[in-house]
C-alpha positions in Angstrom: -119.2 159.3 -67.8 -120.1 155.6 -67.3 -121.1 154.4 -64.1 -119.1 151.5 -63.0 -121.7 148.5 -62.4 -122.8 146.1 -59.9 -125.3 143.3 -61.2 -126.7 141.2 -58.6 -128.7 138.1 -59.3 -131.5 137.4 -56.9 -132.9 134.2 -55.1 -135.0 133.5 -52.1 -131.7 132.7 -50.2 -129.1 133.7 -52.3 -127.1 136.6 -54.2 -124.6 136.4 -57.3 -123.0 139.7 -57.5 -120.4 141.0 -60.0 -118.4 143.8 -61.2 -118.4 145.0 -64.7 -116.1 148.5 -65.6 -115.9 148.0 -69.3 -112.7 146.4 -69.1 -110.5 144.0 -67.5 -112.1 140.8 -65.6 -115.5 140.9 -63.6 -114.9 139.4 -60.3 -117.7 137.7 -58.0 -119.2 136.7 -55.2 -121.9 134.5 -53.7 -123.0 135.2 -50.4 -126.8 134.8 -48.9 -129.6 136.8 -49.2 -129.9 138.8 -45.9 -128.7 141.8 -44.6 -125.6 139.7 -43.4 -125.3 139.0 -47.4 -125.8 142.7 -48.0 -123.1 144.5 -45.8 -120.7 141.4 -47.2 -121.4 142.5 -50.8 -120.1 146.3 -49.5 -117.4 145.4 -47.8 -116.1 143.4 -51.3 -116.5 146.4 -53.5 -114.7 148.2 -51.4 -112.2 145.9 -51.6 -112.1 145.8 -54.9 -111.3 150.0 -54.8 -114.6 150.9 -55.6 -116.7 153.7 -53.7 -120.4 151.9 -53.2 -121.6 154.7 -53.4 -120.1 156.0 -56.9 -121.0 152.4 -58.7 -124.7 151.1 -59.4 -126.5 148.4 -58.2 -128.3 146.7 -60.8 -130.9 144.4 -60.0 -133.6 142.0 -62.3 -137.3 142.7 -61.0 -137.5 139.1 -59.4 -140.7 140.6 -56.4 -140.4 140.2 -53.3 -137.0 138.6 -52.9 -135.3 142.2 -54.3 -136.9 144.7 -52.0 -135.0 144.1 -49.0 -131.5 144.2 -51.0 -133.2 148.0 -52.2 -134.8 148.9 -48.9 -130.8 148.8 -47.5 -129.5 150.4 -50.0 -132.1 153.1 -50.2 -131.3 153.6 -46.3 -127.6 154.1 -46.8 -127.9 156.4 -49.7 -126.4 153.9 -52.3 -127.9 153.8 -55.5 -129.6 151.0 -57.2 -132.2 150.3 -60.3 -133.6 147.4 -61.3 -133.8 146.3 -65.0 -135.9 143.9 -66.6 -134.8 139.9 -67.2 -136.2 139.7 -70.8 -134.2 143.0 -71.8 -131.3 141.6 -70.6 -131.9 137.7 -71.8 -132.6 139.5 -75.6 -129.0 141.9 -75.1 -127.4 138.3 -75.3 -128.9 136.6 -77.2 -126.3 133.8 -78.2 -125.3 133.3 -75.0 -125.0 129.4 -74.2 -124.4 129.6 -70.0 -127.2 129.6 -67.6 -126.5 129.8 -63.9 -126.2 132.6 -61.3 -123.0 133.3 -61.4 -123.4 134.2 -65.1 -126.6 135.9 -64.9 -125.0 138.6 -62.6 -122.2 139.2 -64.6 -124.6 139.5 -67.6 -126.6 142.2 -65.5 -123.8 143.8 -64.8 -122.5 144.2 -68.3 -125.7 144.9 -69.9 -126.5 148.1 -67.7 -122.9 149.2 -68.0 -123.0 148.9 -71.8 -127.2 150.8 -72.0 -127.2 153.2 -69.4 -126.2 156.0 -71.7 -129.0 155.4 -74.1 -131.6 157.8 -74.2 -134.8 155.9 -73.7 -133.1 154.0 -70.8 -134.3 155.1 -66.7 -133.1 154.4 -63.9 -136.0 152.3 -62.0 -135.6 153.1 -58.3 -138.7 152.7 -55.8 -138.9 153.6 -52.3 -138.7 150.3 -51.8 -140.6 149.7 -47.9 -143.1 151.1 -48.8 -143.8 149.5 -52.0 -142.7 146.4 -50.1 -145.4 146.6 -47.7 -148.5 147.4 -50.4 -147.0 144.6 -52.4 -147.2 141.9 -49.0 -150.8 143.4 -48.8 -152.1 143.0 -51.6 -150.7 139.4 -52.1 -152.2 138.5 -48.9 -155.8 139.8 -49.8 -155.8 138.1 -53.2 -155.1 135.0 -51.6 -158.1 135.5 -49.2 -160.2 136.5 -52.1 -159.5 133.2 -53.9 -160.5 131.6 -50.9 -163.6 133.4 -50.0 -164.8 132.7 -53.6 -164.0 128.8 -53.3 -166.5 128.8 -50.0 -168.8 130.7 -52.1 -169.1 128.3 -54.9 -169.2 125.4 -52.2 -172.2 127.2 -50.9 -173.4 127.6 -54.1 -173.6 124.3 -55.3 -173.3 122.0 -52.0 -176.1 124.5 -49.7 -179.1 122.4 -50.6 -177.8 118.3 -49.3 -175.5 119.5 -47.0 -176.1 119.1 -43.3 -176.8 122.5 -41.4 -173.6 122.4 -39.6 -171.2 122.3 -42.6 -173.4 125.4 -44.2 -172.8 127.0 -40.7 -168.8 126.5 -40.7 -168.7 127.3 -44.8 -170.6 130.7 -43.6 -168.4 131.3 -40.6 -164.9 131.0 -42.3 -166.6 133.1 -45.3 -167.3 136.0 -42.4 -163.7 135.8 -41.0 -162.1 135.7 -45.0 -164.7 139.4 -45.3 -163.4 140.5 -42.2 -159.3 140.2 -43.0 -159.9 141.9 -46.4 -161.2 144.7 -45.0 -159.0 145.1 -42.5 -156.1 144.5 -44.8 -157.5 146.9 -47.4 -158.0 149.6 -43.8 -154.1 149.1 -43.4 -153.5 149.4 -47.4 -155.0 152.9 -46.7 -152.7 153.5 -43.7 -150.0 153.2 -46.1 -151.2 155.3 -48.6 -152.2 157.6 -46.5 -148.6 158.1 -44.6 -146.5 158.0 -47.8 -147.1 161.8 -49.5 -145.5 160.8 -52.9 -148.1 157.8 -52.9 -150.9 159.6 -51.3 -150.8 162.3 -53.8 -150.7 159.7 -56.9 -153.2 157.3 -55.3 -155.7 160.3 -55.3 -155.3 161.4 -58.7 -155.7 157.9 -60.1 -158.9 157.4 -57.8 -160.6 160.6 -60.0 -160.7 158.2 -63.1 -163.9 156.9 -63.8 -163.7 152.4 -63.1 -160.7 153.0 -61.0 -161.0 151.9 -57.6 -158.6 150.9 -53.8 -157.2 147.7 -55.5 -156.5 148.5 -59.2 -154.9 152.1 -58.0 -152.7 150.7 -55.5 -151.8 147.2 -57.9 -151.1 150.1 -60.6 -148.6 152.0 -58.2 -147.2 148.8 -56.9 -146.6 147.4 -60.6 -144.9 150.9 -61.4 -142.9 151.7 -58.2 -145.3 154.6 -58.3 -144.4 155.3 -61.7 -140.8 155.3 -62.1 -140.6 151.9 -63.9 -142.4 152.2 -67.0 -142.0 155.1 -69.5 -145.8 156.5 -70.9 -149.0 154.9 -70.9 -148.3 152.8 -74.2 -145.0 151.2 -72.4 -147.7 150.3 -69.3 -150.3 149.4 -72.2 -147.9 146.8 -73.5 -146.6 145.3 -70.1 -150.8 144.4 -68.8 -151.8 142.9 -72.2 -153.7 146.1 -73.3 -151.9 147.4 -76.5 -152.6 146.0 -79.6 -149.6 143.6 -81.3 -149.3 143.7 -84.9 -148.2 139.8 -86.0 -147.2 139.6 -89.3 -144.4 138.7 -91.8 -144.2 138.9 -95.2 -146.8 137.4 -97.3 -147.6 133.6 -95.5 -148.0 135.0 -92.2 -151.1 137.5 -91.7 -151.9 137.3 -87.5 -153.9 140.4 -87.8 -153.4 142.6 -84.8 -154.4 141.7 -81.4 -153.7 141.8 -78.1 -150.9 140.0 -76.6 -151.2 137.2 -73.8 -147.4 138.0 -71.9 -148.1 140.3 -69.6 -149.5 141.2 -66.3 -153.1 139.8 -67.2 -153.9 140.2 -63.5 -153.9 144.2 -64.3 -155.9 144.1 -67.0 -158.2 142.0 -65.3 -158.6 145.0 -62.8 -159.2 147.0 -65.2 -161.8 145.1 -67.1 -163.6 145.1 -64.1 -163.6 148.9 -64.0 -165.1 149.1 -67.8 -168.5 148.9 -66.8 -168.3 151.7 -64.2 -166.6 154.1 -66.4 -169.1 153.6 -68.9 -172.0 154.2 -66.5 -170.3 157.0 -65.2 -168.1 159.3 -67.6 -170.4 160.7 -70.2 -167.2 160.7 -72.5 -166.7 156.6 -72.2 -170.3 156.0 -72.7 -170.7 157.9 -75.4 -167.8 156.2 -77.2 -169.2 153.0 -75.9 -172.5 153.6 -77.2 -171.1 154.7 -80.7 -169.4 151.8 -81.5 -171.6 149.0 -80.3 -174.1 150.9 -83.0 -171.0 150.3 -86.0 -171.1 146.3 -84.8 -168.5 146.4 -82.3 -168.0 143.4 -80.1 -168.1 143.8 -76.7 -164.4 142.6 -76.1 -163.1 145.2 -78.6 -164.7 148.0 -77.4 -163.8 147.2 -73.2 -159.9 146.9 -74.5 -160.2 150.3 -75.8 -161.6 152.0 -72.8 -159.1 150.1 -70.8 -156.4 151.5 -72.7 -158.0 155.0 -72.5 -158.0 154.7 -68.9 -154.5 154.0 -68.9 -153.6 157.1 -70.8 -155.6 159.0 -68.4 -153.8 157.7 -65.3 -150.5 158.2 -66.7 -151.8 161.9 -68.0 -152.8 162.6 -64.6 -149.9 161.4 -62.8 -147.3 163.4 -65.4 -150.0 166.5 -65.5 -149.9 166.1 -61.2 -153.6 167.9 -61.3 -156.9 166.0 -61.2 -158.7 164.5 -64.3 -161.4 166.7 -65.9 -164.2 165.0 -67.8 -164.1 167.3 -71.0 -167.0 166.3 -72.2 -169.2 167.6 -69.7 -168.0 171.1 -71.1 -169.2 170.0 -74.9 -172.4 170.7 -76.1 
């Protein structure tokens, strides 16, 4: 049986919600983003004879500004998923409207009208804690940026600058040091105190050119795996998987990677290749192979990084530890 929906569209300070039951009208209502907004948006499906806690809450993946709408309704047992925008731009795709009050009635209608189909999940996270590791990790890229712009000041500057400003570039770089590591200490707190992320974490830190940041951006970016299907699905989303672009006889694209995606991932990852290939036998063999068939570089690190995505989502599924197989070959 069909759940009855409830698409919401988020903003920083505002939510569009709507209900869609396959027939009749959808009504709405506007109301703000806060938990003010939240018990308001109750109170009106329950006016309108539904139990909030029989319907679903459907929500687009818009970052931070949804995970206080999911932390509430986590806490009072109500369930929610979130669904992505471009799914549900493409399910209309002649649609001429654009505003809020549309878009939520559009979310609404699309999960109503998919939720039965079979490669379709329900994308729930446990959403404070995710929350937090998300805020975290935001807040020590933004300190890396800056460390690495007083770097390259340093850099290039260090030999006609006056003592003092080197002194100050050096003292801000120490303090920048100093909150990443304490930020990355309180990522591990988290981790640590959350057993359905602790036990993930771990297994994803066994892989070879895995390390803190990547594992916990991976978890963060899957709501510890609940949002995207199988490795290939992942592949796709951080710009991994190969795209095939061609149509009929005029247009031959070849197949290469894709550049809409979470390039910030892969760039994790890519920074991981050169570990795993000093230090899994199995990669460095494969490396080693191909650079002697002519290889470029490039090609061959977008391969392992794929291979390491199959092996973290093989992990995760398997729930035991990766074994390096090839250890075992003679």
């Amino acid at each position: 049986m069909k759940k009855i929906s409830v698409g919401i569209d988020i903003s920083k300070k505002t939510l569009d919600a709507s209900i869609y039951s396959g027939s009749g009208g959808q009504p709405w209502i506007k109301t703000t983003n806060s938990e003010d907004g939240f018990v308001k948006i109750i109170n009106w499906v329950e006016k309108q004879g539904f139990n909030p806690q029989e319907v679903m809450f459907v929500m687009e993946h818009t970052g931070h500004y949804g995970y206080a709408l999911a932390a509430f309704l986590d806490a009072h047992d109500m369930p929610y998923t979130f669904v992505a925008g471009l799914e549900v731009k493409h399910h209309f795709p002649l649609s001429r409207v654009k505003n809020d009050k549309n878009d939520a009635k559009k979310i609404a209608q699309y999960f109503y009208e998919v939720q039965e189909r079979e490669d379709f999940r329900i994308q729930t996270i446990k959403a404070s804690e995710i929350y937090t590791l998300s805020l975290l990790l935001s807040e020590r890229n933004l300190y890396v940026k800056h460390r690495a712009h007083l770097k390259a000041q340093l850099s290039e500057t260090q030999e006609y600058s006056s003592a003092n400003r080197n002194e100050r570039l050096k003292t801000i770089e120490k303090v920048y040091s100093k909150q990443i590591r304490e930020i990355e200490k309180e990522i591990t707190n988290v981790i640590d105190s959350t057993p359905e992320l602790k036990k993930n974490y771990d297994l994803i830190r066994g892989i070879a050119g895995i390390g803190l940041v990547t594992a916990v951006t991976i978890i963060v970016a899957t709501a510890n795996f609940t949002r995207s299907k199988n490795a290939r699905s992942f592949a796709n989303h951080i710009c991994v998987a190969p795209c095939d672009k061609s149509s009929g006889t005029s247009v031959k694209g070849g197949v290469h990677t894709s550049n809409i995606g979470r390039k910030d991932i892969k760039a994790l990852l890519s920074r991981g290749v050169l570990l795993a290939i000093k230090y899994d036998k199995g990669i460095k063999s494969y490396y080693e192979r191909k650079r002697e068939e002519g290889k470029h570089y490039y090609c061959i690190a977008n391969a392992i990084m794929f291979k390491m995505v199959c092996r973290i989502f093989a992990v995760v599924k398997r729930g035991t530890p990766y074994v390096e197989t090839h250890a075992y070959i003679q």
